[in-house]
C-alpha positions as CSV (number, residue, x, y, z in Angstrom):
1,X,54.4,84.9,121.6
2,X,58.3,86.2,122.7
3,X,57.9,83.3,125.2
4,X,57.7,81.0,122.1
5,X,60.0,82.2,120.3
6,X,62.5,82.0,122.9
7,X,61.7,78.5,123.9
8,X,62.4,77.4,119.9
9,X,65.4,79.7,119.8
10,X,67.0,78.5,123.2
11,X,66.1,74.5,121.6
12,X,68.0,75.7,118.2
13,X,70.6,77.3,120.1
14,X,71.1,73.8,122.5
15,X,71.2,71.7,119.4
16,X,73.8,74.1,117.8
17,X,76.2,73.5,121.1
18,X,75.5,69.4,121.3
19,X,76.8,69.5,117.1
20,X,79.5,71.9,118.0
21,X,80.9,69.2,121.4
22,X,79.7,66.1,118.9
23,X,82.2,67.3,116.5
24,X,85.2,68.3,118.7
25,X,84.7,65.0,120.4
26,X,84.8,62.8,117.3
27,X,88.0,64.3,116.5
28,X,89.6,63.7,120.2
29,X,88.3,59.9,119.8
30,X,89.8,59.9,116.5
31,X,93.2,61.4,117.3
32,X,92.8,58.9,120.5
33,X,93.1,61.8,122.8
34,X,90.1,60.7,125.0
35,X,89.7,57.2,125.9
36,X,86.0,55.7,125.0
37,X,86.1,53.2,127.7
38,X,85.5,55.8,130.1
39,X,82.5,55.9,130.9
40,X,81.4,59.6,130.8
41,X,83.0,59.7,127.4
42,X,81.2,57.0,126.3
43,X,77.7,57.9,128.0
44,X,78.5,61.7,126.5
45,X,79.5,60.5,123.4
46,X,76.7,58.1,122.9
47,X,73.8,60.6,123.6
48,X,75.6,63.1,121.1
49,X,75.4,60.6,118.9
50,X,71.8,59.2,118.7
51,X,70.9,62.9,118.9
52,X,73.0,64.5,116.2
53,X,73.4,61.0,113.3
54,X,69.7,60.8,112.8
55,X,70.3,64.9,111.5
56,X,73.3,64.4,109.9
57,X,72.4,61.0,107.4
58,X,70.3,62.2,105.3
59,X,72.7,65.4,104.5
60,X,75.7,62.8,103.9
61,X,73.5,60.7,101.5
62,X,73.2,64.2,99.2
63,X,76.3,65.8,100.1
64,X,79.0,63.7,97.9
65,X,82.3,62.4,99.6
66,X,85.3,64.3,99.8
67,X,87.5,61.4,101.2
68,X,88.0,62.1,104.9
69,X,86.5,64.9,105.0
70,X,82.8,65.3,106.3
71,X,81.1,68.5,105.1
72,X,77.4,67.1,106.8
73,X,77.7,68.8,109.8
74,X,79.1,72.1,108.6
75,X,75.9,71.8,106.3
76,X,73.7,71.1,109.4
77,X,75.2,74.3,111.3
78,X,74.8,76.6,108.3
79,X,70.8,75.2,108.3
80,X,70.5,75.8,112.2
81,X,72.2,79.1,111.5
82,X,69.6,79.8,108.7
83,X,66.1,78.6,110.5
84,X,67.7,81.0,113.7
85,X,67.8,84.3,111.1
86,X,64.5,82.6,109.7
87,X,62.6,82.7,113.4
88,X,64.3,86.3,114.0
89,X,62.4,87.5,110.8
90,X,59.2,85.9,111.4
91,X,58.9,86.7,115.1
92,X,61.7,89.2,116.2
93,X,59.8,91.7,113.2
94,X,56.7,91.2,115.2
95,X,58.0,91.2,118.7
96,X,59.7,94.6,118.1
97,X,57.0,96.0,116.3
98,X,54.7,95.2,119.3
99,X,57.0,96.5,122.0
């Protein structure tokens, strides 16, 4: 069962890191610090992107607008932050219990 858990955790975790680089690198295209016609940025920035939008769309169609700024992904890590504490109480409680 730790196995498990730590598989989901280290998936949650991954996910976490790919919005945190997804975010910092839409603001560096949008400031035009890195150039999209490279094509690591572009190959980095386009995995980022089909893995994180699917996520993030259906939080910007509740969330309302607030002009430029985009509150969907600080939703999304407040969620991921929340279903981590929500795995520790379901199996860290029964892990430590056990050993």
């Amino acid at each position: 069962m730790l196995s498990l858990y730590k598989l989901i955790d280290a998936i949650v975790n991954l996910y976490w890191w790919c919005l945190i680089v997804y975010v910092v690198l839409s603001w560096l295209i949008s400031f035009n610090v890195v150039n999209t016609y490279n094509k690591f940025v572009n190959a980095v920035s386009g995995f980022l992107y089909r893995v994180i939008e699917p996520v993030l769309k259906p939080i910007r169609r509740v969330v309302p607008s607030l002009g430029g700024i985009d509150l969907a992904p600080l939703i999304l890590l407040l969620l991921i932050f929340f279903v981590r504490n929500l795995l520790w109480e379901y199996w860290g409680s029964q892990i430590a219990r056990s050993g």
